[in-house]
C-alpha positions as CSV (number, residue, x, y, z in Angstrom):
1,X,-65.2,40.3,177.9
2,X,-65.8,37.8,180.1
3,X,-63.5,34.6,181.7
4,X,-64.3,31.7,179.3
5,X,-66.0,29.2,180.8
6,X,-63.5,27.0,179.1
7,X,-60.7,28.6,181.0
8,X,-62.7,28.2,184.2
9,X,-62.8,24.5,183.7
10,X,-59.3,24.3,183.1
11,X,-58.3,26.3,186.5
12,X,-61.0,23.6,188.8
13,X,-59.6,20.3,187.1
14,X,-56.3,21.9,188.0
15,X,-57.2,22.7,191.6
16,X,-58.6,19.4,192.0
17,X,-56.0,17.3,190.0
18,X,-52.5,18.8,190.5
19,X,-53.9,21.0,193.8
20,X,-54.7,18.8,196.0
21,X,-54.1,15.7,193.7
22,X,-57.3,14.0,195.0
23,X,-57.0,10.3,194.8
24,X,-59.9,7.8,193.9
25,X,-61.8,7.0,196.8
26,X,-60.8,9.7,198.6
27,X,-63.2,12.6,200.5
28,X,-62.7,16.3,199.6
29,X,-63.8,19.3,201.5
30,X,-64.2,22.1,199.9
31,X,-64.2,25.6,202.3
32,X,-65.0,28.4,200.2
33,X,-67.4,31.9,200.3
34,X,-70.5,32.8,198.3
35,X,-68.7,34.7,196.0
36,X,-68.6,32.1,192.9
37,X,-71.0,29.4,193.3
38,X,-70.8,28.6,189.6
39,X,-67.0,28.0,190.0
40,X,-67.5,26.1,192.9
41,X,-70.2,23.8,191.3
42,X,-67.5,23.0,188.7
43,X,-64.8,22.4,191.2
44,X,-67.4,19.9,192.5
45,X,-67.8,18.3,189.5
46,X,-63.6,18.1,188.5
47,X,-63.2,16.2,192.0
48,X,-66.0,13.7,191.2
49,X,-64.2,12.9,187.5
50,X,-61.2,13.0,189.3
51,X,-61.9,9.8,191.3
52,X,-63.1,11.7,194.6
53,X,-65.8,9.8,196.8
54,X,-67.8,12.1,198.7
55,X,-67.2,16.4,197.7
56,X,-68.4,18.4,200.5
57,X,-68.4,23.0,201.0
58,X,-68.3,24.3,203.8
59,X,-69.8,27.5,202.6
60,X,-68.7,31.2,204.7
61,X,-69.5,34.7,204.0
62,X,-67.3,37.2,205.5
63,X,-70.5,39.6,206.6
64,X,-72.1,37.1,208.6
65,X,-68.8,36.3,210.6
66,X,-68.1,40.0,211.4
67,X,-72.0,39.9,212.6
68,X,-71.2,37.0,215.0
69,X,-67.8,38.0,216.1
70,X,-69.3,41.6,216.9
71,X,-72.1,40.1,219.5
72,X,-71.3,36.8,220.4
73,X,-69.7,36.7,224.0
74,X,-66.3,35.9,224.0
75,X,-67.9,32.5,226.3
76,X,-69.9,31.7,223.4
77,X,-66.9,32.1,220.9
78,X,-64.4,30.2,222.6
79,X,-66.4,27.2,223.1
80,X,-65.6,23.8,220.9
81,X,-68.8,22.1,220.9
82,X,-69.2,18.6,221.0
83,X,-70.1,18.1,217.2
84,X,-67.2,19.8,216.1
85,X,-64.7,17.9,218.1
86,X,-66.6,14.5,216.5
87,X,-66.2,16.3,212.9
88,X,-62.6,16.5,213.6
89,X,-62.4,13.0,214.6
90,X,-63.9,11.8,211.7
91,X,-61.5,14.1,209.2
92,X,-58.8,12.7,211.7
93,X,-59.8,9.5,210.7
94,X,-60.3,9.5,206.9
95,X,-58.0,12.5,205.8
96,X,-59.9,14.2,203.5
97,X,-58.1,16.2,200.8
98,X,-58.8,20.2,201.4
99,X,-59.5,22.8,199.4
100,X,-59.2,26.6,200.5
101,X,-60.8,28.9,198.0
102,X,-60.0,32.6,199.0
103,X,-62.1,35.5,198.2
104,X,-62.8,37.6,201.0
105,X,-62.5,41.2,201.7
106,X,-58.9,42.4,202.9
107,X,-60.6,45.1,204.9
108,X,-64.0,42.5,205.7
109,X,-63.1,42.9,209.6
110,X,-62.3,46.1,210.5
111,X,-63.8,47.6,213.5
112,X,-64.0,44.4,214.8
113,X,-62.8,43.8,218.7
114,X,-59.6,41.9,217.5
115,X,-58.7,41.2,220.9
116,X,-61.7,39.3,221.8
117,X,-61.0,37.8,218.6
118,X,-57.8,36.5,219.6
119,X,-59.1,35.2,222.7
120,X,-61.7,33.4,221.6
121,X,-58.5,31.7,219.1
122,X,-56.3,31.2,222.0
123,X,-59.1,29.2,224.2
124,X,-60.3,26.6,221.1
125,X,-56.5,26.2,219.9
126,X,-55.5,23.5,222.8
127,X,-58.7,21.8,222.1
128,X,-58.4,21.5,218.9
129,X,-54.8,21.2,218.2
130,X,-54.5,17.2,219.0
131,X,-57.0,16.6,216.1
132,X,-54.8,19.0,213.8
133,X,-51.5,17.6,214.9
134,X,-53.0,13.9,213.9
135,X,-53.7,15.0,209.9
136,X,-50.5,16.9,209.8
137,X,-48.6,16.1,206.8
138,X,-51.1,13.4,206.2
139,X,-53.6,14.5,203.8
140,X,-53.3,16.7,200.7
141,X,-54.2,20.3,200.8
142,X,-54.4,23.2,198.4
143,X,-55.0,26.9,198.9
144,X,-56.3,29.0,196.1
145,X,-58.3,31.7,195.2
146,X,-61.5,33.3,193.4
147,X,-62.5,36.8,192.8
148,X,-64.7,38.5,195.7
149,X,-66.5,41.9,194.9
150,X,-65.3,43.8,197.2
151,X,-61.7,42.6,197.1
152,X,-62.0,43.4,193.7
153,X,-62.6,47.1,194.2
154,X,-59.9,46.6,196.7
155,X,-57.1,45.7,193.8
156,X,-58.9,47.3,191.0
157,X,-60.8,50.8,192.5
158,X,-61.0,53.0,189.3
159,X,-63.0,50.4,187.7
160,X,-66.8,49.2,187.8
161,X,-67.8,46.1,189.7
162,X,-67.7,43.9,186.9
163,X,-64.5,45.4,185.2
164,X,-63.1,45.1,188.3
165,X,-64.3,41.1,189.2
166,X,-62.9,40.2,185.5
167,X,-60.0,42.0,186.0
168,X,-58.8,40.2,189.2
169,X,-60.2,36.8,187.5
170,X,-57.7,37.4,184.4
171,X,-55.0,38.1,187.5
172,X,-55.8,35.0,189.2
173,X,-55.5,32.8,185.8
174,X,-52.9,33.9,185.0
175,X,-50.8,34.1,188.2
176,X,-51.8,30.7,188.5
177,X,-50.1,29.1,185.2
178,X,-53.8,28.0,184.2
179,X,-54.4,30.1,181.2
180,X,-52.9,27.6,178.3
181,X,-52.2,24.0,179.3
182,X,-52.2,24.7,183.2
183,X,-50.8,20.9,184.2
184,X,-48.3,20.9,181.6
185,X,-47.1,24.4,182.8
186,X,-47.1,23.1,186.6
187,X,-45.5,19.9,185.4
188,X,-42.6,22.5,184.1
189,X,-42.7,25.0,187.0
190,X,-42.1,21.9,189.8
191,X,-39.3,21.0,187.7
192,X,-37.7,24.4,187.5
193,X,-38.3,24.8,191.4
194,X,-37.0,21.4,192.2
195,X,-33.8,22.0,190.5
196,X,-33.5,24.7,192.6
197,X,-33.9,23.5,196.0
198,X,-32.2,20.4,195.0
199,X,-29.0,22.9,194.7
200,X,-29.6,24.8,198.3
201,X,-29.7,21.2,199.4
202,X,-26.6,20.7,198.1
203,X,-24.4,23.5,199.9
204,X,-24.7,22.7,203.3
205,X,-26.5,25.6,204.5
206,X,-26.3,26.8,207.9
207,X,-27.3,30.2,208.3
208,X,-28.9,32.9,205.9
209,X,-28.1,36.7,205.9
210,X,-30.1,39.0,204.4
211,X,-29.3,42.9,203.4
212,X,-31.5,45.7,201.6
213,X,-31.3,49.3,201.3
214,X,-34.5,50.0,203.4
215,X,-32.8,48.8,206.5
216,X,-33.3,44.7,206.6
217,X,-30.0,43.8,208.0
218,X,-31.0,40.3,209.5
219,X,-29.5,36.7,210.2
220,X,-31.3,33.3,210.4
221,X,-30.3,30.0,211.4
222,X,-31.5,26.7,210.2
223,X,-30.8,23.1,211.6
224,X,-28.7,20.5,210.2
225,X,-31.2,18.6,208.9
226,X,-32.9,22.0,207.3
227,X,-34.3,21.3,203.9
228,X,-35.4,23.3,201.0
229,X,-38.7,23.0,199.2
230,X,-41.0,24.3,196.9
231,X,-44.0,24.1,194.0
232,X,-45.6,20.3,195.3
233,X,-45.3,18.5,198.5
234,X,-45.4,15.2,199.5
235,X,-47.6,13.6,202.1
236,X,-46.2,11.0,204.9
237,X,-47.6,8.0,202.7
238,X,-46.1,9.5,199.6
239,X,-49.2,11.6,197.8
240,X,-48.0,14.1,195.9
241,X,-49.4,17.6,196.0
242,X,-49.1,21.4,195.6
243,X,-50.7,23.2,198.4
244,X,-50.6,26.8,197.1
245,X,-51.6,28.0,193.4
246,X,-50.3,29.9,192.7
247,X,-46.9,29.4,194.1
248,X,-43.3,31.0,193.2
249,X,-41.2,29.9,196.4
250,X,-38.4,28.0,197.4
251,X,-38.2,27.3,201.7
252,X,-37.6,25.9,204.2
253,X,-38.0,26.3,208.0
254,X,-35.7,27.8,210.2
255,X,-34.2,26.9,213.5
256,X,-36.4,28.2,216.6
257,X,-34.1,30.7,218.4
258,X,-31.2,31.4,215.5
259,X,-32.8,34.8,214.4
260,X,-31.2,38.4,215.0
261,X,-31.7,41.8,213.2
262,X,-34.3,43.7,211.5
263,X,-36.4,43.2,209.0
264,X,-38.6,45.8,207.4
265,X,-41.9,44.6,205.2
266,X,-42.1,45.8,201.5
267,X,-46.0,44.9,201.3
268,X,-49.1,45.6,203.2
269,X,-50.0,42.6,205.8
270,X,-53.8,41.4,205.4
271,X,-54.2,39.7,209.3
272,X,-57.8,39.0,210.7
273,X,-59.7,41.0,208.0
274,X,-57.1,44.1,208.4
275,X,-54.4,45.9,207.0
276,X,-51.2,46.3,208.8
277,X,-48.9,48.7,206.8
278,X,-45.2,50.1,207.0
279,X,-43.7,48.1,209.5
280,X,-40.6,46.5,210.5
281,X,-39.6,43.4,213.0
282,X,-36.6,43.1,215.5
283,X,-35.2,40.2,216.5
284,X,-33.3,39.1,219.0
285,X,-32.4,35.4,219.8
286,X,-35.1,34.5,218.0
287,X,-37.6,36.4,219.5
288,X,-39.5,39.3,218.0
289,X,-38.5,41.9,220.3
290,X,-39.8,45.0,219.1
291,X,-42.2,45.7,216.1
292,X,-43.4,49.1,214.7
293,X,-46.2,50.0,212.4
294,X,-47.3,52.9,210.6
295,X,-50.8,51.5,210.2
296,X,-52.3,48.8,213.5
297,X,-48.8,48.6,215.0
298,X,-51.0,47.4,218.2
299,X,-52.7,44.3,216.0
300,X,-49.0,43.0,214.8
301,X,-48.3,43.2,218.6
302,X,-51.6,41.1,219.7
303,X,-50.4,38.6,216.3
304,X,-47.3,38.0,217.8
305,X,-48.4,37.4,221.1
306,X,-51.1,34.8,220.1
307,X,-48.8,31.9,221.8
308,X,-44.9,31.6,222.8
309,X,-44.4,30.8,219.3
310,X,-46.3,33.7,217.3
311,X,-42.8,35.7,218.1
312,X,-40.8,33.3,216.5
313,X,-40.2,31.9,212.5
314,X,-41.2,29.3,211.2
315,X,-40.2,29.6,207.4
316,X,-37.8,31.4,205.2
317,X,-39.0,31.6,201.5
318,X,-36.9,32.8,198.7
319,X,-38.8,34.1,195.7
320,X,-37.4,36.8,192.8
321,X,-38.7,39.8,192.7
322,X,-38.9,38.9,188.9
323,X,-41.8,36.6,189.6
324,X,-44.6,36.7,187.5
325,X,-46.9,37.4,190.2
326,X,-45.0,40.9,191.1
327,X,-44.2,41.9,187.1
328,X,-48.0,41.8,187.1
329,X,-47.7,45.2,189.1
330,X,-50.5,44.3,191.0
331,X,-50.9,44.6,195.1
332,X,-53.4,41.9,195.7
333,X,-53.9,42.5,199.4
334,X,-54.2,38.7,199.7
335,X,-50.7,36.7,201.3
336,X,-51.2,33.8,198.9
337,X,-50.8,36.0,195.7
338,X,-48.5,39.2,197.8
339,X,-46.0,36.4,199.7
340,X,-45.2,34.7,196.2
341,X,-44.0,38.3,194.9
342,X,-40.9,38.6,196.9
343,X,-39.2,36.9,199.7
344,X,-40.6,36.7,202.6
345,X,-40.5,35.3,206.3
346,X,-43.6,33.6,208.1
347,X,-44.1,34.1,212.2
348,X,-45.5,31.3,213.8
349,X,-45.5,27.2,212.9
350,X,-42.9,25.7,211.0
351,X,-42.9,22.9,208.8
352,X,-42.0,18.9,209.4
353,X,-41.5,18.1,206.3
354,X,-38.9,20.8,206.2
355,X,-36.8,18.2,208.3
356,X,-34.5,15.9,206.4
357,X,-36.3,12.3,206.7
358,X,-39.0,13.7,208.5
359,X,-41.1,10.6,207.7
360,X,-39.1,8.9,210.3
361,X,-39.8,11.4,213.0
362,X,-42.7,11.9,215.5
363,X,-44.2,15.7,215.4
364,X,-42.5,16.0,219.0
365,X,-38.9,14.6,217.5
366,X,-39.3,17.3,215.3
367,X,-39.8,20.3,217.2
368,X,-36.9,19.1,219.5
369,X,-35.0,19.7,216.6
370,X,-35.7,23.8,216.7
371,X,-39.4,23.4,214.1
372,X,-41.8,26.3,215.9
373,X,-45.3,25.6,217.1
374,X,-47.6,28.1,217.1
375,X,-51.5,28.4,216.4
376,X,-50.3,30.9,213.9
377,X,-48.6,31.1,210.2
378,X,-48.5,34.2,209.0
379,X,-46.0,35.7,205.8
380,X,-45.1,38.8,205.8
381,X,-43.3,40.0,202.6
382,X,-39.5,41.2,202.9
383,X,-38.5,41.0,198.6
384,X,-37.1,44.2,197.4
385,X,-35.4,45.2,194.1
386,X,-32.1,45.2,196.2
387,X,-31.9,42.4,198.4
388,X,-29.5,40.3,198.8
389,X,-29.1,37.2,200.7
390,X,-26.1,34.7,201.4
391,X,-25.7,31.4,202.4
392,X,-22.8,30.4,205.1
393,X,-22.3,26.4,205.0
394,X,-21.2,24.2,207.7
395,X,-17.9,23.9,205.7
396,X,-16.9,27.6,205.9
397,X,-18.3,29.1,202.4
398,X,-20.1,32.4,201.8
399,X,-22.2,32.4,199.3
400,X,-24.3,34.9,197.1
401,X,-27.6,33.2,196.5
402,X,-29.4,36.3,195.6
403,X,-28.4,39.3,194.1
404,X,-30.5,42.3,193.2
405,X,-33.4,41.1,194.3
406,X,-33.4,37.7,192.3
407,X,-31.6,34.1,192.3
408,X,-27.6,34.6,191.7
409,X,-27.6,31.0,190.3
């Protein structure tokens, strides 16, 4: 049986209308592979009735960037050419709304020189990074995701091709609160998350501790003006939006430097179109120290060397291991669907508008206040059916905030 069109319908005007909220007037780009043009066309067509100006894809398939990656010099690669930079200046300009629609394979890269790849990343990053730093926390963005063939067979490998893209389709939907009234259901989820952070924003928090039987003993700080989020954002002018669908977190961003222990990942890491599998992080000051891997140990070490930052956190996200996405029983292979399974930690950038009043603060004021900048973001996942985690506030209290794996409130 085949995914209603109906149901499809449903899951773009959400995407377009709760996703990324697109107001009237307002530019969209759309970045998404060749995998479903048909849902694509009808994402289209939800941001035009949604009020959208101008709907633009920026089409990709996976194939064709491993063919360019494998013999383009790393020269040729790193370059930022002169049309890009005055397509950047334009977005910086008119802040279109963004849509990310996710597909590829998990395994799409492999045997590809990652270090050239990285390199390549490193040289356009400082080029680029003014233009990025401009639209940050300006514009609304969403990330989401479609079936791809092959990731199908990835998730799904004793079935056929077409049992297997249906299969991950009924997954997405459903993972993604679109399969009855999806804006209703989001309307309730935000709620249910809000009241959440709303109480962490209560306590005071100062530092987070985190224990599991499979060895994560590990402490994080935040910094006093640390705040909690989670389901929709809100932009600098006061757009609301929810950049990830689907989404099961509550976070914040931690303090650069306030991070000792180890942790030790309960899910497979898809990084650059590869796998990284069994490994755990140390931490010391901070910094990650010392990684080990059963499966490209040597790529984690390359991810977390991208920049100064790559070594350090930038988020802490609390998530039950009762989430719908994990009672599914499904390893997606895909950090938007695995990181909202369990709690996990992210290496890299941290967030501004994880800053109490951040509205009032330059990018710079609020790095000086311990956010992370890195070119990288990456979740790993940390959520196991044991953990627990406290909460020490700045007026002495210890407590539980989750037990067993899930929220002890």
């Amino acid at each position: 049986m085949y995914m209603k069109k109906s149901v499809l319908r449903n899951y773009a005007k959400l995407l377009a209308t709760v996703g990324i909220k697109v107001k009237k007037g307002q530019d969209v780009i759309i970045n998404a592979g060749i995998d479903q043009p048909e849902f694509i066309k009808t994402l289209v067509e939800e941001c035009y009735k949604a009020g959208a100006a101008d709907v633009r894809v920026e089409w990709n398939y996976q194939p064709l960037a491993k063919v360019n990656a494998k013999y383009r010099s790393l020269e040729t690669m790193s370059k930022v050419h002169d049309w890009e930079l005055a397509k950047l200046e334009h977005q910086a300009k008119t802040l279109p709304a963004r849509l990310h629609i996710v597909s590829d394979d998990p395994d799409g890269m492999k045997g590809i020189d990652q270090e050239k790849l990285a390199a390549a990343s490193k040289a356009r990053y400082p080029v680029t990074k003014p233009y990025s730093d401009r639209m940050k926390n300006r514009q609304q963005w969403c990330i989401a995701a479609v079936p791809g063939e092959a990731w199908a067979r990835k998730v799904f490998p004793g079935l056929t091709k077409n049992q297997a893209v249906e299969k991950l389709w009924q997954a997405i939907i459903h993972t993604s609160r679109a399969d009855n009234d999806p804006i209703a259901a989001w309307e309730e989820h935000n709620a249910d998350l809000k009241k959440r952070y709303d109480y962490l924003n209560s306590l005071g928090i100062v530092s987070l501790e985190y224990k599991s039987s499979n060895g994560t003993d590990f402490r994080v700080g935040l910094m006093p003006e640390s705040v909690f989020h989670g389901g929709g954002e809100t932009t600098r002018s006061g757009d609301f939006f929810n950049p990830n669908i689907p989404s099961e977190e509550v976070f914040t961003t931690p303090k650069k430097g306030q991070a000792d222990g180890v942790v030790y990942a309960t899910m497979p890491l898809s990084y650059q179109g590869e796998l990284i599998e069994n490994f755990s992080i140390t931490f010391k000051d901070g910094r990650a120290c010392e990684v080990h891997a059963e499966k490209n140990e040597e790529l984690l070490k390359k991810m977390i060397n991208m920049d100064e930052g790559a070594a350090y956190l930038g988020e802490c996200a609390l998530v039950p291991y009762t989430s719908p996405i994990n009672e599914m029983g499904i390893l997606f292979y895909n950090t938007l669907f695995d990181e909202n399974a369990s709690c996990h930690l992210a290496l890299g950038a941290g967030f501004c508008d994880a800053v109490r009043d951040y509205e009032k603060l330059t990018i710079e004021e609020c790095r000086e206040k311990g956010v992370n900048d890195s070119m990288i973001h990456v979740d790993f996942m940390i959520g196991s059916a044991d953990l627990s985690i406290f909460a020490n506030t700045a007026d002495g209290r210890r407590i539980q905030i989750f037990k067993d794996g899930v929220w002890n409130f």
